[in-house]
matplotlib code that plots the C-alpha trace (Angstrom):
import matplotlib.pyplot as plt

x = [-222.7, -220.7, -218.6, -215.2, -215.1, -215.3, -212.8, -210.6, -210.5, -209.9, -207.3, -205.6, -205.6, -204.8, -201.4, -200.8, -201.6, -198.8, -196.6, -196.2, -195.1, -194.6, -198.4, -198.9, -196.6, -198.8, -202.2, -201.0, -198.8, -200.9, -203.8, -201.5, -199.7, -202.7, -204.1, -200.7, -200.6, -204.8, -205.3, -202.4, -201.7, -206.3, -207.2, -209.6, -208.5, -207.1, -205.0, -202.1, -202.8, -200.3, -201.4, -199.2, -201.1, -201.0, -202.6, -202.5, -204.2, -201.6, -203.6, -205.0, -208.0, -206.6, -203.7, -206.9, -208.4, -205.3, -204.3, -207.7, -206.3, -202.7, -204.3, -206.5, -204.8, -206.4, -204.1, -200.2, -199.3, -195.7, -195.8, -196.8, -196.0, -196.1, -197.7, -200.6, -198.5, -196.0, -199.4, -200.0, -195.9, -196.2, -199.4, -198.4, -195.1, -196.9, -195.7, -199.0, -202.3, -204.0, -203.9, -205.4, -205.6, -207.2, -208.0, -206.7, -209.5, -210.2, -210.7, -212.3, -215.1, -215.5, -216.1, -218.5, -220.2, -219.8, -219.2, -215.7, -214.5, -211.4, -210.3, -208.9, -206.8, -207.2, -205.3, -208.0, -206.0, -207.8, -210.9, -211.9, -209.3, -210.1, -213.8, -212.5, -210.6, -212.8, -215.2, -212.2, -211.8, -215.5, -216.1, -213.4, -215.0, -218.6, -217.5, -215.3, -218.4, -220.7, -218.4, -217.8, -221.9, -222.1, -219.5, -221.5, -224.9, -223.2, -221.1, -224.5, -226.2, -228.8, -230.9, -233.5, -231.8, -232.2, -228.3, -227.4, -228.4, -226.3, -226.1, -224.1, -224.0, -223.0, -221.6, -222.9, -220.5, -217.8, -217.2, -213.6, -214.3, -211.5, -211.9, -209.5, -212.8, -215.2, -212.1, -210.8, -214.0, -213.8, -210.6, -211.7, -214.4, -211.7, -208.7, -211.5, -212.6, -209.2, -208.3, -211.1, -211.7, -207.4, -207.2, -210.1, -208.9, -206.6, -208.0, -209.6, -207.5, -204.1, -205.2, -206.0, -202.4, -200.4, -202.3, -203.8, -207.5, -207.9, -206.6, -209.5, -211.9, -211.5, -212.6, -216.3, -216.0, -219.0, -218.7, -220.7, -218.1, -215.2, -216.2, -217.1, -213.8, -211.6, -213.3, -212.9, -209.5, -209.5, -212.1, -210.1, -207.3, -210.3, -210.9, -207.3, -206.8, -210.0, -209.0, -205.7, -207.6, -210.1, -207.2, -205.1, -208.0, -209.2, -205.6, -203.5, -205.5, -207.6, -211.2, -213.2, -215.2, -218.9, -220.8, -220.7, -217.6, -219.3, -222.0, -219.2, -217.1, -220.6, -221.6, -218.1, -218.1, -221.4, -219.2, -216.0, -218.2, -219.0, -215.8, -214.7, -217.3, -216.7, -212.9, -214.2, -216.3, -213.5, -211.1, -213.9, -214.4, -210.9, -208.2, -204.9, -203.5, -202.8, -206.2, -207.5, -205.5, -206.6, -210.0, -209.6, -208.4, -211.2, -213.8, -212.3, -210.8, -212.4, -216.1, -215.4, -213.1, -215.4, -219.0, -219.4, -219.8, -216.2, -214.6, -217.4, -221.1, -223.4, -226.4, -223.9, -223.1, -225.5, -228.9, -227.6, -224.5, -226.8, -228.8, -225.3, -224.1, -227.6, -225.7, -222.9, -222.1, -219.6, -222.0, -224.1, -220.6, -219.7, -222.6, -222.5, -219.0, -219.4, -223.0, -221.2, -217.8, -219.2, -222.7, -222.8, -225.8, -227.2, -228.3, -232.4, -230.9, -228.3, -230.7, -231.5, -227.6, -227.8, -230.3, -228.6, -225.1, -226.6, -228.7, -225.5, -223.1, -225.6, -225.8, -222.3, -221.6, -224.2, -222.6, -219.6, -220.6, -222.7, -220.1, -217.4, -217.5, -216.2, -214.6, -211.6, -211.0]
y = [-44.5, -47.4, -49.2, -49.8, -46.0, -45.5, -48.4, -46.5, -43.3, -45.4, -47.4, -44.2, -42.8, -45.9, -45.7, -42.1, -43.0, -45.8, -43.6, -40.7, -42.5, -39.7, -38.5, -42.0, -42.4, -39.3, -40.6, -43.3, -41.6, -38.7, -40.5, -42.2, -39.0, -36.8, -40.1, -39.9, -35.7, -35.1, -38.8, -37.8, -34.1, -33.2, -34.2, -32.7, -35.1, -32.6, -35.2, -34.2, -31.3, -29.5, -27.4, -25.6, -26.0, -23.3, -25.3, -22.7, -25.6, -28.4, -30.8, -34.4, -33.3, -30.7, -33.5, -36.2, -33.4, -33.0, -36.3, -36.6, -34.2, -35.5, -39.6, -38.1, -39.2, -35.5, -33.7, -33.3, -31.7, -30.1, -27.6, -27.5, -23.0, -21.1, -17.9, -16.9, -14.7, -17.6, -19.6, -16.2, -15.9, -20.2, -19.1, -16.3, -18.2, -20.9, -23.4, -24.7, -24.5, -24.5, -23.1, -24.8, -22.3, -23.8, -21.9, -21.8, -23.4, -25.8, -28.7, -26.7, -25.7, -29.1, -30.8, -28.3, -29.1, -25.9, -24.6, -24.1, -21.4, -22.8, -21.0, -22.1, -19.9, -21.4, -20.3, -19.0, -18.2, -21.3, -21.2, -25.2, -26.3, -24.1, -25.1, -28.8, -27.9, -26.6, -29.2, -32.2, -30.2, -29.3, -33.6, -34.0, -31.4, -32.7, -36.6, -35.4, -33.9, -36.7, -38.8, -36.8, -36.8, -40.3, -41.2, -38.7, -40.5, -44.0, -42.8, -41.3, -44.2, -42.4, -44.1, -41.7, -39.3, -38.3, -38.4, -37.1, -38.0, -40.7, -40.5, -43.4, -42.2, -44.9, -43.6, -45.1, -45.4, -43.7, -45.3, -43.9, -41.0, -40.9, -37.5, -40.3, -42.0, -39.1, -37.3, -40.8, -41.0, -38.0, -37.7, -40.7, -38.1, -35.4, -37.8, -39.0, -35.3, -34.0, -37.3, -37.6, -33.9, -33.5, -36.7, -35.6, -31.7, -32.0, -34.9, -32.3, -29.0, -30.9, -32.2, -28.8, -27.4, -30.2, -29.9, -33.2, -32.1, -31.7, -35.1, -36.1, -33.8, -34.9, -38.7, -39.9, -40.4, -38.3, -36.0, -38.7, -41.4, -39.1, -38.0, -41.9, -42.7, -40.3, -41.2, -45.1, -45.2, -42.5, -44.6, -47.3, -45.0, -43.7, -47.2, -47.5, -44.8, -45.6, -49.2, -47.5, -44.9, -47.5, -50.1, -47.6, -46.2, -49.7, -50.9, -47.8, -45.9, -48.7, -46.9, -49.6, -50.6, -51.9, -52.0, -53.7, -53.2, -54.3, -51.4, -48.7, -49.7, -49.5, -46.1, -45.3, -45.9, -43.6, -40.9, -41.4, -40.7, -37.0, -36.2, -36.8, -35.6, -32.3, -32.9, -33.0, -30.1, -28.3, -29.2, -28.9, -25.2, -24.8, -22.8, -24.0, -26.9, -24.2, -23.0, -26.4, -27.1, -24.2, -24.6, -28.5, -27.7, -25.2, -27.2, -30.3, -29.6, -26.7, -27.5, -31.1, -29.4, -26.9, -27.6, -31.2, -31.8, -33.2, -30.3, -28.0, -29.7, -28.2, -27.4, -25.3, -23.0, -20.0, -21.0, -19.2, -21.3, -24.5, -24.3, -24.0, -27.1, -29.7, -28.6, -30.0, -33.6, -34.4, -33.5, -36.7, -38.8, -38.0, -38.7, -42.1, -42.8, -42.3, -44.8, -47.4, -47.0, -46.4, -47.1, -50.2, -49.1, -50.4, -49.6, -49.2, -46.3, -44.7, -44.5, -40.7, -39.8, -42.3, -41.0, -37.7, -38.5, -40.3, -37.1, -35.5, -37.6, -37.7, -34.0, -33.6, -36.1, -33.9, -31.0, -31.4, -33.2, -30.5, -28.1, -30.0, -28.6, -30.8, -27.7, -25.4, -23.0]
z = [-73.6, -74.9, -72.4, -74.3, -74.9, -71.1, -70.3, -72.8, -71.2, -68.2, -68.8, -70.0, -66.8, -65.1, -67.0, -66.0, -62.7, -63.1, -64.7, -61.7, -58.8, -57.1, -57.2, -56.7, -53.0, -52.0, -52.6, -50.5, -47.7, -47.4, -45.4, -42.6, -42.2, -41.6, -39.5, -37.6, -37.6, -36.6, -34.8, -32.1, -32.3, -32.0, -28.6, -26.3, -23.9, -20.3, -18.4, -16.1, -15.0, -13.2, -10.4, -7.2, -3.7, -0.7, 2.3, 5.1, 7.8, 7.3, 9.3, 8.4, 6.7, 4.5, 3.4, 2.6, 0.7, -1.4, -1.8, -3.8, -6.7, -6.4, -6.9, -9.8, -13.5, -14.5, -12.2, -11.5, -8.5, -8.9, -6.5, -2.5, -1.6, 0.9, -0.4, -2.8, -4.8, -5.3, -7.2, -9.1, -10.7, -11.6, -13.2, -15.0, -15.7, -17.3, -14.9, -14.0, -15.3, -11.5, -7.8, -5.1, -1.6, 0.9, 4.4, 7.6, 9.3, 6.5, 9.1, 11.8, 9.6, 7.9, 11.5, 12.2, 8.5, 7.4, 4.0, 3.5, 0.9, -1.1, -3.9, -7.1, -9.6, -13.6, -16.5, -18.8, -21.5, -23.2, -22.3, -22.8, -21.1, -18.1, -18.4, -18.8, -15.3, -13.2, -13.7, -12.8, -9.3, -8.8, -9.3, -6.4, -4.4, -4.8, -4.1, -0.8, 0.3, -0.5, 1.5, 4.2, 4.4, 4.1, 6.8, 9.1, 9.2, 9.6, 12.7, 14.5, 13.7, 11.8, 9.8, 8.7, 7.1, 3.2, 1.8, -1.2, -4.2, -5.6, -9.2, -11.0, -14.5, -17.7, -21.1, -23.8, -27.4, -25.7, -22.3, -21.4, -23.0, -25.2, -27.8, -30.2, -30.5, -31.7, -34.0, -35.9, -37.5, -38.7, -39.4, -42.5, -43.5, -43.5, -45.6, -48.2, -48.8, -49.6, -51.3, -53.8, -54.6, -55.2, -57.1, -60.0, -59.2, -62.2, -64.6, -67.1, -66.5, -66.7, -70.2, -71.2, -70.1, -71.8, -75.4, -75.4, -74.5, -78.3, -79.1, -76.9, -78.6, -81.9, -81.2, -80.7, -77.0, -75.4, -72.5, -69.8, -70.9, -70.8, -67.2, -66.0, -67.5, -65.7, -62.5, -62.2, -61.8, -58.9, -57.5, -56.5, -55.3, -52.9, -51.8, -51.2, -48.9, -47.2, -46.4, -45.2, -42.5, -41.1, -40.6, -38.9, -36.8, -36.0, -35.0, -34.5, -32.1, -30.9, -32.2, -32.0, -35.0, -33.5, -36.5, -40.6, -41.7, -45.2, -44.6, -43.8, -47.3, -49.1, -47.9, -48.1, -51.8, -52.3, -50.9, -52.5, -55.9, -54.7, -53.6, -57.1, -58.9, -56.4, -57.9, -61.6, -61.5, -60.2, -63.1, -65.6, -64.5, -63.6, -66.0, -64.4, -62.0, -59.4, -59.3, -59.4, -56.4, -54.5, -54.8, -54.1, -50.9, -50.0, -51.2, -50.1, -46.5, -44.8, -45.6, -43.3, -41.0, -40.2, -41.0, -40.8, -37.1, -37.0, -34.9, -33.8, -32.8, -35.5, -33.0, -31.0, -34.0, -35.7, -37.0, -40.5, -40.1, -39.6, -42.5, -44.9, -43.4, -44.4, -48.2, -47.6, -48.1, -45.1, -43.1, -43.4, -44.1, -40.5, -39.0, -40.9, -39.7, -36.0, -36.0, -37.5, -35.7, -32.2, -32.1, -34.5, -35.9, -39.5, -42.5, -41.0, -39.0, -41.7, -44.6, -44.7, -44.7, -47.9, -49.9, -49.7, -50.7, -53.6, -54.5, -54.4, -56.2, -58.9, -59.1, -59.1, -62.0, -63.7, -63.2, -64.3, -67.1, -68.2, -67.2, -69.8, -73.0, -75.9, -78.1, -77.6, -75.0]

ax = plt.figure().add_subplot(projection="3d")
ax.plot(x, y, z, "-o")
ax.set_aspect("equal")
plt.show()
């Protein structure tokens, strides 16, 4: 493989590249508008709920008991009714998402520490967000009756007696919570995926459709430098729209960036060379642009959508559907992104997820390399 034959091909592309500004304002506006689209619009975050209350006691302890919901930032309370059926039509109507009911002798039964029955309606036409719900009013419910517990012993003067449990748990990597902080990771998995396998998609079919394949073929450049030469310049296109994801998710939406920045461009890079080796074999195999573009996208954006822990956790899905995803490469690219991003962990830690990438971008160089052949169609 001689060098100046590769730089060839390479500069060739480079002034392609430079010649289509329109494909070239896409490579570069496409990752901050799906940062801007996924980073705001995929949220698992459940924050101002709005809920309708029916409290048939009305006295000081069933106003306390409220008040805990209504000073919550999880819940909204719009309505205060009169009748259950009232809570059932703002349901149905979609006006709220819950319905607090509580007794009639909600504060005669708490003072005589008895178990008090209060229902709550949920709209469970989405399921999460009703599961994400009910546990935000079973929390208020469990500390109001810790309290209530604790406040007991220290009125008798008891001293002796086993309390509750009190539990004081800490998140680690994640502290608020915030589902921006596990998705803008990746979300750069999901950008450099699309990016590099679109990008190479069309380097080899698009010289087939415009005639000038055979120009290629009749010179003594070899299929491993024609490959490395279409690749290079897409490379640093990949590098630019990773630079552009990572700055927006570091100063955008405030993910915080704990770990080597140096280390997550390095890895970065081992990646960026099998989504466009992915790309290549594509438009090596490929017979037109639109088909190139087709299969770029389903090799490209569902695999990391869907399969690459990004979305759905992988140990909550099939054990068939587990195995498939260990063959896919954005599998270990997410994992790599959210150590360094949120955990700040090194290279010690990441170096299984690297040794597979580089098995793959190797094999996928190799592939379509061997899949290239240097003679008419």
């Amino acid at each position: 493989m001689k060098p100046s034959r590769t730089w060839a091909i390479a500069k060739k592309e480079f002034f392609h590249i430079y010649r289509d500004p329109r494909s070239l304002a896409l490579v570069i506006l496409m990752p901050a508008l799906l940062m801007l689209l996924f980073g705001y619009a995929v949220t698992l975050d459940v924050k101002k709920v709005s809920m309708a209350v029916l409290d048939r006691d009305r006295s000081q302890e069933s106003l306390n008991f409220i008040q805990r919901f209504s000073a919550s930032p999880y819940f909204n309370l719009r309505f205060s009714v009169q009748d259950g059926k009232e809570i059932e039509r703002l349901i149905d109507q979609g006006e709220v998402k819950m319905g607090l009911i509580l007794p009639w002798d909600f504060s005669k039964t708490i003072k005589a520490e008895k178990v008090v029955p209060i229902q709550v309606l949920i709209d469970g036409a989405d399921a999460n967000t009703a599961n994400i719900i009910l546990g935000y009013a079973q929390a208020i419910a469990r500390q109001y009756t810790q309290e209530k517990t604790i406040l007991k012993v220290s009125r008798m003067g008891v001293t002796n007696l086993n309390l509750p449990i009190d539990v004081r748990p800490r998140v680690w990597f994640n502290e608020d919570l915030e589902s921006k902080n596990y998705f803008i990771p990746g979300l750069v998995a999901v950008i450099m995926s699309i990016a590099g396998v679109l990008l190479t998609g069309q380097v080899i079919v698009r010289e087939w459709e415009r005639g000038t394949m055979e120009l290629l073929i009749s010179t003594p450049v070899r299929k491993g430098e024609l490959m490395m030469g279409k690749l290079i310049p897409y490379f640093f296109l990949g590098l630019l729209d990773l630079s552009l994801a990572v700055l927006m998710g570091k100063w955008v939406f405030e993910v915080p960036l704990r770990g080597s920045i140096a280390l997550l461009f390095a890895l970065s890079c081992i990646y960026i060379f099998v989504a466009l080796a992915l790309g290549l074999t594509i438009s090596t195999f490929a017979r037109t642009q639109l088909l190139a573009n087709q299969m770029a996208m389903l090799a490209g954006f569902l695999p990391t959508f869907l399969l690459s822990g990004f979305t759905f956790v992988i140990p909550n899905m099939p054990h068939w559907l587990q195995i498939i995803t260990y063959g896919i490469a954005p599998r270990y690219y997410v994992t790599i992104l959210k150590d360094i991003f949120l955990k700040g962990v090194g290279f010690s830690f990441l170096w299984r997820e690297t040794l597979v990438l580089i098995g793959m971008a190797a094999a996928g160089l190799w592939v379509a390399t061997r899949g290239f052949k240097k003679e008419l169609r």
